[in-house]
N, C-alpha and C positions, 0 to 999 in steps of 0.2 A: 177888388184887390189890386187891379192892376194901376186906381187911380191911388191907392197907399201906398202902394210900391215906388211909384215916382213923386212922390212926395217925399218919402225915406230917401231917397234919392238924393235928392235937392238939399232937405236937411242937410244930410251925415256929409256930403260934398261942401258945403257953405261952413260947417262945425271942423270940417278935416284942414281946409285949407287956410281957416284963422287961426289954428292952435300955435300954439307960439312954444310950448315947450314940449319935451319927449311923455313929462308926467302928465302934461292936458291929453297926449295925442291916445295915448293907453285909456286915459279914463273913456276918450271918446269911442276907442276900439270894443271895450267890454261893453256899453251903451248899446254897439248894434250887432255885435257879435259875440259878447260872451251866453253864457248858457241861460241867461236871463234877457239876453239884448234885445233889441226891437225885431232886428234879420233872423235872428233864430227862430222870434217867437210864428214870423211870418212864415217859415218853412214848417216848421211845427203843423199849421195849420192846413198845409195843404190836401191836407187828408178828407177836410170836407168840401172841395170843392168837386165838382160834377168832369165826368171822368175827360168829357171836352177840354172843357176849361186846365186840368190838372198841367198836361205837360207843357201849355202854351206861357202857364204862369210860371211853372217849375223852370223853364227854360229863360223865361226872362228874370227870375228870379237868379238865379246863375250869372248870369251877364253882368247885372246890376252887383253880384256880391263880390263878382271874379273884379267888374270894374273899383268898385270901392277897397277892395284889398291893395290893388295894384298903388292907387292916391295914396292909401295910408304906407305902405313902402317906400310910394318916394319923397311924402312928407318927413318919416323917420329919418331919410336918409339926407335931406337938406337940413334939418334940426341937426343931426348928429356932425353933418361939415360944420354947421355956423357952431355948434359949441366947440369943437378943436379949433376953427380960425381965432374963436375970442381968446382960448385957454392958451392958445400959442402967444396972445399979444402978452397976456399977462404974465408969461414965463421967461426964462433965457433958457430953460430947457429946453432943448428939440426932441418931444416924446414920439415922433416919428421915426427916429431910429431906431433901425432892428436889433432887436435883442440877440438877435444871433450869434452877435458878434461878443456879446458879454460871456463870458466863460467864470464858471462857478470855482470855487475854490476848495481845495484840501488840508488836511492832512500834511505836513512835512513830513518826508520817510524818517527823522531826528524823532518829531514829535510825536509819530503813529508808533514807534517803539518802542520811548517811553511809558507812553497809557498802556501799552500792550502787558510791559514789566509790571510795572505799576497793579493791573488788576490781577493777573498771576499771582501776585506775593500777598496782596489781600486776598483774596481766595484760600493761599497756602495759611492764612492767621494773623499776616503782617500788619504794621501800622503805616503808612506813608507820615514823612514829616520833612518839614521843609527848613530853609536855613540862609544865613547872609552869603553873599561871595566872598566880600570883605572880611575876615578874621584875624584873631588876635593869633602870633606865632606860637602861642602856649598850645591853643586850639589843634594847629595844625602841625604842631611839633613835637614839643616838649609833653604833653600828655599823654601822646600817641607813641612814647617811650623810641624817641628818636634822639639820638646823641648828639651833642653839639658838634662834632668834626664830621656830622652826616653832610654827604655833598650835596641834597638837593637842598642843605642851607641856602647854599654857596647865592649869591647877587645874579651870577651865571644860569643858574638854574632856576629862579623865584620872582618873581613880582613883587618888591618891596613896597607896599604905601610909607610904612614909616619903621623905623627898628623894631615897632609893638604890633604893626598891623603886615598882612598881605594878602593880595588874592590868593585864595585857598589854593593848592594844587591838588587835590580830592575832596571826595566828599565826607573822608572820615570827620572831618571837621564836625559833620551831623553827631556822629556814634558818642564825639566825647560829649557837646551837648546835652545827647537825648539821654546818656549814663549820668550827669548830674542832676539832670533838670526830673527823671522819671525812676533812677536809682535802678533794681533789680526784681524782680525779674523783667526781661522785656525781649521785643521782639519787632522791631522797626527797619524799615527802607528808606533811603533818599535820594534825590536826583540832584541834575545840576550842571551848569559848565563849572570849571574847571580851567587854572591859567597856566601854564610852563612855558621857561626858553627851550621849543622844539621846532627843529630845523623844520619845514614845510616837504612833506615827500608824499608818496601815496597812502600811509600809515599815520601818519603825525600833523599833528597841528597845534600852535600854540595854545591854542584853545578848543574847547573838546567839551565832552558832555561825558559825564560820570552817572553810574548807579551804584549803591552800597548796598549791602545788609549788617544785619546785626540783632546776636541773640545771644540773651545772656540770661543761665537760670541754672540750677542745680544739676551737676551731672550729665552735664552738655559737654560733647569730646569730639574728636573728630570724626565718628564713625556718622554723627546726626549731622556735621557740615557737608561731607560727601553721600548723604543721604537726600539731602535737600537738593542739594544743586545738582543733581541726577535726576530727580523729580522736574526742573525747571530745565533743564536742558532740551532732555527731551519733550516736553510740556511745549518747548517754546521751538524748537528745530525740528520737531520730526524725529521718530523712531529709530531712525537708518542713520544719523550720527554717531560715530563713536568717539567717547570721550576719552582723552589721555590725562594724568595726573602727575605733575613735576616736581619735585623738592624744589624749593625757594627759600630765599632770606626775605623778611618782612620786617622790622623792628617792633612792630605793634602786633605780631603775632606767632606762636609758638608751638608747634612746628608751622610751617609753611608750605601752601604751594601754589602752584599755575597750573592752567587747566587750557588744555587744548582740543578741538573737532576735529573731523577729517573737515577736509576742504572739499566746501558747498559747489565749486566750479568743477570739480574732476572726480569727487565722491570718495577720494582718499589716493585713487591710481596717481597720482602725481603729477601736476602741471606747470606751468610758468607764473601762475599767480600763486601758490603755495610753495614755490622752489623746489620742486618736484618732491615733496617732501609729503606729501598726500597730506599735511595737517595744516589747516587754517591756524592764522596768529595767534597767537594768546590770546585766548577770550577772559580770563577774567585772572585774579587773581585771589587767595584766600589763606585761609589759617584759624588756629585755636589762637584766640586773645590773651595776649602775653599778661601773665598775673600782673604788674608793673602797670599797664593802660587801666585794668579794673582798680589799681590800690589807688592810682592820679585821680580818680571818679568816684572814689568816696566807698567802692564797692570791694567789699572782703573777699580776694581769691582764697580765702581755705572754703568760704562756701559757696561761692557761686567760681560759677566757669561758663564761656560763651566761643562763638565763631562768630568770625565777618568774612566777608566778601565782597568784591569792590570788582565794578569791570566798564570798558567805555562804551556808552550808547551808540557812541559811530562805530565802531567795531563790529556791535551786534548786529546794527543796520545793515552793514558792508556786508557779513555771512549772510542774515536772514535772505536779505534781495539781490545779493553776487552783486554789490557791486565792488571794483574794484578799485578803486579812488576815492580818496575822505575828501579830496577838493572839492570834491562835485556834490557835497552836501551843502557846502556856503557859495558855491558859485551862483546859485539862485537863477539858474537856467532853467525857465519854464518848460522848456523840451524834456529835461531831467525830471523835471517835480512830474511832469505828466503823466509818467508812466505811474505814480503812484497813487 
């Protein structure tokens, strides 16, 4: 045995140190060490040698395995430098740099509260539907039963492309759409920026991100719009909000209102960021759809009736995660996105 053994030796050490690649070096590993290998089958056998003989062989049989593991380790590990020196020449990549440094990406608190709206309202039955920025002023006006000496015509207050077009300033723009293109009854959501001349402050921005709703079907009043957005309120802030309801003017809706929280920073006690006034901003705005928007859309108010609801994604954002500045949503401060 002990003259097979140093012959296995010699072998697996002459076969170890020509191998030229990682997939010879394995074949040659399973050869005298897998469960069929030569060195196994040697150990295996030492059962019938004479109980003299047993630990003298056993023992050199150890040495010889411990030594040949050791060659195939640092064979692997000279094959595995020459394959990264070659793969290096062939690159301009440096694949030696630490990944550590790479940092994965999210989520924008803009775009995580949309999807968040987005699946809520599916859930509730809704349809999500989508739409241009660009619109014709009938779209964003005159359908939405808005009078021609209304001020946010005014050049001061709109984005004109041309007398027939402009960036939408809401996303009702969807509602009149989805009322001619799917008729009655329905029940749909949109999202979107949104373009206005608005001064830059903590609250405003000329450009901004909108959600709407809209449901229009027999016998739909206002009792089922503040029924709904009760459901989503608390659905979407937490229990321990309380909601307030304002009378308002809307031209596209009839009656009207606003809808305020307490304020997520102080829980309603009154602080610096709600004006001590315990209620966050106006989160949204709503109403029964003035007969006038459904008769522009082809839809018979003596039989149908509907509510909408419109409110700004940066708003919701600003409540949901306190923050307290809409800048710091486009400032694109990775310190900012982090937290989210």
């Amino acid at each position: 045995m002990k003259e097979r053994l140093e012959a296995l030796k010699a072998e697996a050490t002459r076969e170890i140190e020509g191998a030229g690649a990682l997939e010879k070096l394995e074949s040659i590993r399973v050869k005298y060490f897998g469960k069929k290998g030569e060195m196994t089958a040697i150990l295996r056998g030492m059962g019938k040698l004479s109980k003299e003989e047993r630990p003298l062989m056993g023992a050199m049989s150890n040495a010889i395995r411990e030594e040949l593991e050791k060659l195939l380790t640092e064979k692997q590990e000279a094959l595995k430098a020459k394959g990264m020196d070659e793969k290096m020449e062939g690159e301009y990549l440096d694949v030696t740099l630490s990944r550590d440094i790479i940092r994965t990406g999210h989520r924008h608190p803009l775009l995580q509260t949309k999807e968040e709206l987005e699946d809520l309202f599916v859930e509730m039955g809704f349809q999500v539907v989508d739409g241009p920025e660009i619109d014709t002023v009938a779209n964003n006006f005159d359908h939405l039963n808005s009078p021609a000496n209304h001020p946010t015509r005014d050049l001061t207050d709109t984005f004109y492309i041309s007398p027939e077009h402009l960036l939408r300033t809401h996303t009702s723009t969807m509602q009149i759409r989805a009322m001619k293109e799917y008729g009655a009854p329905l029940r749909i959501v949109s999202s979107g920026r949104v373009f206005r001349y608005d001064e830059v402050d903590d609250t405003h921005s000329p450009m901004f991100h909108q959600f709407e709703g809209l449901v229009v079907g027999k016998g739909i009043t206002l009792a089922n719009l503040i029924g709904s957005l009760n459901i989503f309120i608390k659905e979407f802030f937490g229990e321990d909000l309380e909601i307030r309801y304002r009378p308002h003017y809307f031209p596209f809706t009839e009656p009207s209102t606003e809808i305020d929280v307490t304020c997520p920073v102080c829980g309603g006690e009154g602080c610096a960021t709600c004006n001590f006034t315990g209620w966050s901003m106006e989160l949204l705005g709503a109403g029964v759809v003035h007969p006038n928007v459904l008769r522009n859309c082809g839809i018979d108010p003596e039989v149908y009736s509907g509510f909408a609801f419109g409110m700004g994604i940066d708003r919701i954002a600003m409540v949901k995660y306190g923050i307290k500045n809409i800048r710091l949503m486009f400032e694109n401060d990775a310190r900012f996105l982090r937290q989210f």
